[in-house]
N, CA, C and O atoms as a GROMACS GRO file, in nm:
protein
  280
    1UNK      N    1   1.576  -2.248  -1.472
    1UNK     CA    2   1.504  -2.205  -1.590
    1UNK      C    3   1.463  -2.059  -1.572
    1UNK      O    4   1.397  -2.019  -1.476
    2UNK      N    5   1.513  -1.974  -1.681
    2UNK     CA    6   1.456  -1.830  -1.668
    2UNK      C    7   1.379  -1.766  -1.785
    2UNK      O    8   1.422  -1.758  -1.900
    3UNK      N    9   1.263  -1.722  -1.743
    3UNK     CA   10   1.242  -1.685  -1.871
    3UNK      C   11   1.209  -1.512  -1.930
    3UNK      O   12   1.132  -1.431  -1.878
    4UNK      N   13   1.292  -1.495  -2.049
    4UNK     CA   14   1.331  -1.401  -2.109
    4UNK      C   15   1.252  -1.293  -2.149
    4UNK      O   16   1.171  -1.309  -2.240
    5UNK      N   17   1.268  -1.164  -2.082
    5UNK     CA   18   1.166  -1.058  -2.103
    5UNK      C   19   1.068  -1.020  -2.030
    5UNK      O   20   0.998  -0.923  -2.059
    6UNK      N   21   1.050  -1.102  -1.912
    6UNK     CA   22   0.917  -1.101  -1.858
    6UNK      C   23   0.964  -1.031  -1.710
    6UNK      O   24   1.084  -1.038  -1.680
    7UNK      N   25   0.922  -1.001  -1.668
    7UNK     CA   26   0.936  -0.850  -1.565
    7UNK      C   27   0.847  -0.897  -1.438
    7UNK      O   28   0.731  -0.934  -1.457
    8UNK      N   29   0.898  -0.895  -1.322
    8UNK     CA   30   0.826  -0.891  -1.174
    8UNK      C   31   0.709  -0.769  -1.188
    8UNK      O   32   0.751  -0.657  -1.160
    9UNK      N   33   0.553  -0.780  -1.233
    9UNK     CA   34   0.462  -0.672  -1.174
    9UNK      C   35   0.420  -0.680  -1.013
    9UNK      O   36   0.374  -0.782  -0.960
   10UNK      N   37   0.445  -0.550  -0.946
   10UNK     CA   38   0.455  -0.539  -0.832
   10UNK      C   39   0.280  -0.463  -0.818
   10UNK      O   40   0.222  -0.373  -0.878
   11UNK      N   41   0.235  -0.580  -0.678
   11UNK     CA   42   0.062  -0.537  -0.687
   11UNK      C   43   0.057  -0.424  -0.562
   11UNK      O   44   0.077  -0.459  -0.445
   12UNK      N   45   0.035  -0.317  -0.590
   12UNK     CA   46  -0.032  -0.219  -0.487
   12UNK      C   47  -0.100  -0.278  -0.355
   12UNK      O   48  -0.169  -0.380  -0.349
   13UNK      N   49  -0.069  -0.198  -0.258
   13UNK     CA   50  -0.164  -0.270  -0.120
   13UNK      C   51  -0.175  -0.067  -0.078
   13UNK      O   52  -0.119   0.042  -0.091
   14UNK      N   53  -0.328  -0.159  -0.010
   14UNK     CA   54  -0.411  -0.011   0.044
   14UNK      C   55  -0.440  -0.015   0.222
   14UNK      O   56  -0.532  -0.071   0.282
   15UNK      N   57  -0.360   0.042   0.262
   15UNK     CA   58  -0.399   0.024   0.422
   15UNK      C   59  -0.439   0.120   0.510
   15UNK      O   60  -0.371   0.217   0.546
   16UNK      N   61  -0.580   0.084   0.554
   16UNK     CA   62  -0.628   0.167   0.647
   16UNK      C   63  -0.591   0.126   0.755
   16UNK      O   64  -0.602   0.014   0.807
   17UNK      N   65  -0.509   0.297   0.819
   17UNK     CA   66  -0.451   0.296   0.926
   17UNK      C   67  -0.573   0.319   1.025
   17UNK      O   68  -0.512   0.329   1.131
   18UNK      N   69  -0.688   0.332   1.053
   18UNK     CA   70  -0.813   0.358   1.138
   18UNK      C   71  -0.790   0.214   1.202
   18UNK      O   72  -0.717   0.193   1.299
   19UNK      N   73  -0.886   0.092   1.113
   19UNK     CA   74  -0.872   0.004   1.109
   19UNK      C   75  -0.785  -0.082   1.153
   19UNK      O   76  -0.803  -0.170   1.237
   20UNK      N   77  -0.677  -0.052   1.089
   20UNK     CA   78  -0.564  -0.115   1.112
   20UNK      C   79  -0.589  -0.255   0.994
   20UNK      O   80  -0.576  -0.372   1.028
   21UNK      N   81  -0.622  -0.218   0.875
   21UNK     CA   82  -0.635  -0.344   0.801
   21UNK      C   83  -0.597  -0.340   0.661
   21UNK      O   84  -0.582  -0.224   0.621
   22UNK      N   85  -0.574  -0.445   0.558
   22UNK     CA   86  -0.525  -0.398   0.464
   22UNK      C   87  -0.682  -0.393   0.389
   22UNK      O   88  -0.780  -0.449   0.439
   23UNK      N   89  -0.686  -0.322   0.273
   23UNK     CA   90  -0.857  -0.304   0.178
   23UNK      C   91  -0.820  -0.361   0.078
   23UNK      O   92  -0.705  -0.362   0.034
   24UNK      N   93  -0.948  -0.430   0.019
   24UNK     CA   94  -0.927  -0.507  -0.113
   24UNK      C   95  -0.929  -0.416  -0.210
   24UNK      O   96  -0.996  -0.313  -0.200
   25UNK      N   97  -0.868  -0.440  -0.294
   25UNK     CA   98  -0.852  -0.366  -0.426
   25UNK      C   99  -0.982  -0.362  -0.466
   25UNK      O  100  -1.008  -0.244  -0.442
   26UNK      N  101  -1.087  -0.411  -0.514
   26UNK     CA  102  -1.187  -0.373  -0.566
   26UNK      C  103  -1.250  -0.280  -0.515
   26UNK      O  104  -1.324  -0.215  -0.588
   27UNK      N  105  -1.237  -0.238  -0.332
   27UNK     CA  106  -1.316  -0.151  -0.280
   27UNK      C  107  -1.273  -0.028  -0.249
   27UNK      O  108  -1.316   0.042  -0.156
   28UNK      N  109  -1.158   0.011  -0.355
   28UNK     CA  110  -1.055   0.151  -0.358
   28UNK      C  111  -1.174   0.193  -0.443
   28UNK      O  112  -1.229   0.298  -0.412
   29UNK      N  113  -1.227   0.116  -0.558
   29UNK     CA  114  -1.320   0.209  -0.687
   29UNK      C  115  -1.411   0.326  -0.646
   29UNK      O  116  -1.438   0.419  -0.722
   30UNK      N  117  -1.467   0.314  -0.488
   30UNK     CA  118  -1.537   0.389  -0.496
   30UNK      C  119  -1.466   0.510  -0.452
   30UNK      O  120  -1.540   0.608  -0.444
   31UNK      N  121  -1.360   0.528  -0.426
   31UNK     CA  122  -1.268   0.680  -0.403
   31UNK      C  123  -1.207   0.726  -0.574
   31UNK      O  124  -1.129   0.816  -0.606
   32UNK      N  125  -1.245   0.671  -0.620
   32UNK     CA  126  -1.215   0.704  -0.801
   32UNK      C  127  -1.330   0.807  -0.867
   32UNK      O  128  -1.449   0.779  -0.882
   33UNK      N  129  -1.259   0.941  -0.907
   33UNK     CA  130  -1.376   0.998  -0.951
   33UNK      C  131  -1.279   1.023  -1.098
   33UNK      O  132  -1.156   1.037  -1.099
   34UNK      N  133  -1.368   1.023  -1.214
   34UNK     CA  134  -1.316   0.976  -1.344
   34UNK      C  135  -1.193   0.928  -1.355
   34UNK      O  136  -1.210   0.809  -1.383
   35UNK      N  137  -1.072   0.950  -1.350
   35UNK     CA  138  -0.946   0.920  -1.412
   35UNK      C  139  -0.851   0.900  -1.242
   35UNK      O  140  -0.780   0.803  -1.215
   36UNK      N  141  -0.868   0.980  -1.182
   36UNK     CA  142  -0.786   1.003  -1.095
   36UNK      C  143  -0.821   0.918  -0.923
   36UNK      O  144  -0.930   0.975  -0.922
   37UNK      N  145  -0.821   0.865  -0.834
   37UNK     CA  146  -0.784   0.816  -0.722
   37UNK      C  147  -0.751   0.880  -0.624
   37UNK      O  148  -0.633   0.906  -0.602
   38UNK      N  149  -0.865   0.926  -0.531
   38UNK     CA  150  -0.848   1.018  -0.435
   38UNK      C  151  -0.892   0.960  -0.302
   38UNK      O  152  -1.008   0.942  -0.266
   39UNK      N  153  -0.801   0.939  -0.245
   39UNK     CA  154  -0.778   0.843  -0.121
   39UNK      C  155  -0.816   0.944  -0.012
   39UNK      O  156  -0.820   1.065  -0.036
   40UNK      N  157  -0.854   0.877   0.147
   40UNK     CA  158  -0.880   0.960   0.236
   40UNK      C  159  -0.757   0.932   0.284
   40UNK      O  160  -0.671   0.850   0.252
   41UNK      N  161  -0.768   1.048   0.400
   41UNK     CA  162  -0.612   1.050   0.497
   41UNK      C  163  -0.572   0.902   0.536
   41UNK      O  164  -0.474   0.829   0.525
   42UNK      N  165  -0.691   0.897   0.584
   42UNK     CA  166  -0.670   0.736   0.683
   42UNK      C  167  -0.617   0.578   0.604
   42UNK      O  168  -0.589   0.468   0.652
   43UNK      N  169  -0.620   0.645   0.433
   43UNK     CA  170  -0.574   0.495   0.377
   43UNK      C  171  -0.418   0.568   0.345
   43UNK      O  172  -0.382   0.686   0.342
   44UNK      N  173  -0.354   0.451   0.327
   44UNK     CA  174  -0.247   0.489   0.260
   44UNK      C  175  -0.182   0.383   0.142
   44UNK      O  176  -0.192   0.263   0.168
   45UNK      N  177  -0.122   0.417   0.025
   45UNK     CA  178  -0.108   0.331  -0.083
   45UNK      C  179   0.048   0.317  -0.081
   45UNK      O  180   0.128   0.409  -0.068
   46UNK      N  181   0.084   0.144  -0.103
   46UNK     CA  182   0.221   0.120  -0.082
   46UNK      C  183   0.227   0.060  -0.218
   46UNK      O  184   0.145  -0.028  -0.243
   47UNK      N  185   0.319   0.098  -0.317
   47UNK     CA  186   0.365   0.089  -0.457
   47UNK      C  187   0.333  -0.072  -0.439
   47UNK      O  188   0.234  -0.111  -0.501
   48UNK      N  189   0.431  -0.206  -0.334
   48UNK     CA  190   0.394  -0.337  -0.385
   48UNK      C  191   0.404  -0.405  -0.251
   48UNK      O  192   0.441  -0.333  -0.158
   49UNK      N  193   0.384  -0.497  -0.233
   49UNK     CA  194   0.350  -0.588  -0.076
   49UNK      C  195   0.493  -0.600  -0.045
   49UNK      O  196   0.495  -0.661   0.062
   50UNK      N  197   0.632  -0.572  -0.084
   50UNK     CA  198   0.761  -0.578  -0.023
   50UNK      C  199   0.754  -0.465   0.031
   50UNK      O  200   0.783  -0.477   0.150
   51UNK      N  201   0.721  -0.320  -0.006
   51UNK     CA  202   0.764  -0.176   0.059
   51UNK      C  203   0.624  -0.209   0.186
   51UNK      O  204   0.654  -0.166   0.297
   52UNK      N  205   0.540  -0.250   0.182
   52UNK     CA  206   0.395  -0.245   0.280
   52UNK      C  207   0.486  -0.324   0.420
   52UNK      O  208   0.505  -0.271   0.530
   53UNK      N  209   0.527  -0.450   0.380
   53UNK     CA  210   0.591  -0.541   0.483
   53UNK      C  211   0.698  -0.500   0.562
   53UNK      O  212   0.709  -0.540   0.678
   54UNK      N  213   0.803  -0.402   0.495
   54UNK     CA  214   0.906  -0.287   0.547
   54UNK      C  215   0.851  -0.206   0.636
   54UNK      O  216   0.908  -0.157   0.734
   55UNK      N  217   0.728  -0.189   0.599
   55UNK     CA  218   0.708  -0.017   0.664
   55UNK      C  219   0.650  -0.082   0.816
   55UNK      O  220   0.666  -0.043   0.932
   56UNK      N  221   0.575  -0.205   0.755
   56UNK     CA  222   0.515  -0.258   0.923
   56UNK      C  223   0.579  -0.342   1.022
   56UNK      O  224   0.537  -0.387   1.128
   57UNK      N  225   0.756  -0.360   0.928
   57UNK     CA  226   0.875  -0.387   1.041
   57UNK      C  227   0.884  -0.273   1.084
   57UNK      O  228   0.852  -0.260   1.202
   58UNK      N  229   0.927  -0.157   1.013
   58UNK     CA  230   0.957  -0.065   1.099
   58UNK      C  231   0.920   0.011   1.202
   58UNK      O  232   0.988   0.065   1.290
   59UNK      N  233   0.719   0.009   1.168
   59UNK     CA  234   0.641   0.071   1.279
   59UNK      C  235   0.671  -0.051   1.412
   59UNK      O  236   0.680  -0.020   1.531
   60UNK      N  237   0.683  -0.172   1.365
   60UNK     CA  238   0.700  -0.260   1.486
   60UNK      C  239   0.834  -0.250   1.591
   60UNK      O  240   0.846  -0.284   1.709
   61UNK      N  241   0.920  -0.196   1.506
   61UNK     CA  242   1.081  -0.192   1.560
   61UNK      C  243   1.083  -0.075   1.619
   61UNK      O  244   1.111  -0.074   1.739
   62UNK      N  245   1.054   0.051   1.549
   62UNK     CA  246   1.054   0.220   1.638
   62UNK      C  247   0.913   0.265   1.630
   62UNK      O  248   0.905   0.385   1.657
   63UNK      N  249   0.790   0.204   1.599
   63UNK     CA  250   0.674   0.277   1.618
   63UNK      C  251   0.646   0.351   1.575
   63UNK      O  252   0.720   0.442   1.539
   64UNK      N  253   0.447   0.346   1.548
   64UNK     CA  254   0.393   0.446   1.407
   64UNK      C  255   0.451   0.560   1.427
   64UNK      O  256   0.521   0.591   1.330
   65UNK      N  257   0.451   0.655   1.533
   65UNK     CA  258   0.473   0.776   1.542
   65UNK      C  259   0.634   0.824   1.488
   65UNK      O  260   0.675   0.938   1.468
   66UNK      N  261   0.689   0.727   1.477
   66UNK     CA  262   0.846   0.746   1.417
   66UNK      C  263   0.893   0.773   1.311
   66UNK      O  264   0.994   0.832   1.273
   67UNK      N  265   0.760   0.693   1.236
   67UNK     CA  266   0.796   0.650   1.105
   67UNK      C  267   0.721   0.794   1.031
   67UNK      O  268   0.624   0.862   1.066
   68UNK      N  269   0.812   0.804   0.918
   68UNK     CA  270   0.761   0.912   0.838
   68UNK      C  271   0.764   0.862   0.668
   68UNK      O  272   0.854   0.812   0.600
   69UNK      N  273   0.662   0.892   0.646
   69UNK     CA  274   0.648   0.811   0.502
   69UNK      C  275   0.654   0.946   0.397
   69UNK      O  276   0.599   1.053   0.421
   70UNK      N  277   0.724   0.919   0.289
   70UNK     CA  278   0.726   1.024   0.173
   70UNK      C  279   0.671   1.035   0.081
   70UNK      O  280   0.694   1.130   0.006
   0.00000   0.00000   0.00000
């Protein structure tokens, strides 16, 4: 059964690399100043939980320092 029109929304993940943990979405709001989302160094934002799960094979396979994110 498929149904017609309806589109995969892909949910954002926020990970502080300090930590080493992922942050709940509700507690990004307070880095929001009117319109825009201004993250510190130490978080980083992965478009949806498939690119987040990639990136932390790859730090596992060649290590953080290898990996270069764009």
């Amino acid at each position: 059964m498929t149904i017609q029109g309806q589109k995969y929304k892909a949910k954002p993940v926020f990970w502080d690399t300090e930590l080493r943990s992922v942050l709940d979405v509700n507690s990004i709001g307070k880095y929001r100043t009117k319109d825009r989302l201004k993250l510190p160094n130490s978080i980083c934002r992965f478009d949806s939980q498939h690119e987040f799960k990639v990136y932390l094979e790859l730090c596992r396979m060649y290590g953080t320092d290898k990996i270069v994110r764009q």
